[in-house]
Residue, then its C-alpha position, 0 to 999 in steps of 0.5 A: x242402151x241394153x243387150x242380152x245375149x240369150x245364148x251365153x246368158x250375159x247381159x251388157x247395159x251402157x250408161x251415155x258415153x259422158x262429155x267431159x266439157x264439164x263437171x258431171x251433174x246431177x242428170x250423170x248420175x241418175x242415168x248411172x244410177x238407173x243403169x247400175x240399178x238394172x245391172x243389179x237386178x240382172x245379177x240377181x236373176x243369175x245373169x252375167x252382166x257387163x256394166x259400161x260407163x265411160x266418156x265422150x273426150x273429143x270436139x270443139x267444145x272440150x278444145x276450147x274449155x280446156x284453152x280457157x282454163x290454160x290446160x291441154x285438151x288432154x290434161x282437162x279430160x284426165x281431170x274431169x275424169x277423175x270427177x267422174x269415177x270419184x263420183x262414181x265411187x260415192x254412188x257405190x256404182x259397181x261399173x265394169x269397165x270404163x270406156x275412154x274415147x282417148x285410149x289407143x285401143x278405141x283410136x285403133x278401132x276407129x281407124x281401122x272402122x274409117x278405112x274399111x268404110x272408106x275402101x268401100x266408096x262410102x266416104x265422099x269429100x263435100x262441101x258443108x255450109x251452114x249455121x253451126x253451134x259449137x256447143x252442140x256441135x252440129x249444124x243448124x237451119x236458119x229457121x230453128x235460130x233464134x233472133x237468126x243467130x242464137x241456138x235454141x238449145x244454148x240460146x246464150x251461144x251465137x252461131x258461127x257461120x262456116x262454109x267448108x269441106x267436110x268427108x260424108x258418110x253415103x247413108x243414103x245408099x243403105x236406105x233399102x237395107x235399113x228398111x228391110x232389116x227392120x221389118x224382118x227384125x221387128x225387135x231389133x229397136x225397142x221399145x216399140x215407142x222409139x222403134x216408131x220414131x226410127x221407122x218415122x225418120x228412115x221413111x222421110x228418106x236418109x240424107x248423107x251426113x257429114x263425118x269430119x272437121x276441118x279446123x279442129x285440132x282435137x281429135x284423130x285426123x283422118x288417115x288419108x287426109x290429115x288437115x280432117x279430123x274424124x268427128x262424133x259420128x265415126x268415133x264418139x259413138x264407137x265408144x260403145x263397140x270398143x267397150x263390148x270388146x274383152x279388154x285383152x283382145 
């Protein structure tokens, strides 16, 4: 993910927000290598540049490796992170900031993020029922498990049955909105390949779609009811906004 800011000259390229359920492997650090490779051609083209790399440190699936390996969820995250900046200093990646989604900044912002959302009614609490995968940490149909309880993807994973209250964020409320930005704004995804694919997917229409977990202790609880834990949607991905943020702001 890139952003050039033609006004002030300056341009901000991310790697993934790196999960740290284990150690990182070779796909890290290609896509660090190619991020870090853009980054030098745009310094050479004179360009202020920020380069972001960082890691995705909540979830199930990081609560229960660090049980099975009788650490706290915190020790095994600073430990996998070591792994990933020693690995990073090999590869002679010149990052310019590295973004955790356990610092006290990045829980702030995604505090304040849920409360400005949630005093605009588009946070609803909901009833989840379904087939869920701990590893990809999302729900699954029926239709896409293998022998009705694998995951496709971790077909060595059984999914786990849940029938539980989850707090939803009204995507569908911004459907029209979404659609007019992106004709007005033809640029605003590129390249044009995924543009396509996002333009394919709003138009089928948006669903709701859940933004926390009950049962998980790993994580931040929501505010105004804490037995909830805000998940990957409303924290994870603001990893990438608190890492454009000037650190001393």
């Amino acid at each position: 993910m890139s952003h050039t800011d033609t006004n002030r000259n300056t341009f901000a390229v991310t790697t993934p927000l790196y999960y740290v359920n284990g150690l990182p492997h070779i796909g890290s650090g290609y896509t660090t290598i190619a991020a870090d490779a853009i980054a030098r051609f745009e310094r050479l083209r004179g360009k202020s540049v920020l380069l972001i790399t960082g890691t995705d440190e909540h979830g199930q699936k990081i609560q229960r490796t660090a049980q099975s390996q009788g650490l706290e969820p915190q020790e095994h995250c600073d430990k996998i992170v070591t792994e990933f900046d020693s690995l990073w200093q090999k590869l002679n990646i010149q990052y310019d900031r590295f973004s955790r989604t356990t610092s006290p900044r990045h829980e702030a912002i995604v505090k304040e993020f849920f409360k400005r959302v949630w005093e605009r009614g588009d946070i609803y609490l909901g009833q989840q029922k379904g087939w869920y995968c701990v590893s990809c940490e999302e729900f699954k149909d029926q239709r896409e498990l293998i022998e009705e309880k694998y995951c496709p993807i971790h077909p060595n994973v059984e999914a786990e049955w849940r029938d539980e209250q989850n707090y939803f964020f009204r995507l569908s409320k911004y459907q029209n909105q979404l659609e007019e930005l992106y004709q007005q704004r033809p640029d605003f995804i590129q390249p044009e390949s995924r543009r396509n694919e996002v333009l394919s997917f709003v138009h089928q229409g948006l669903q709701d779609f859940s933004i926390s977990r009950v049962n998980l202790d790993w994580g931040f609880p929501i505010p105004e009811d804490p037995q909830h834990t805000i998940y990957v949607w409303f924290d994870a991905l603001l990893g990438y906004v608190t890492a454009l943020l000037d650190p001393d702001s």
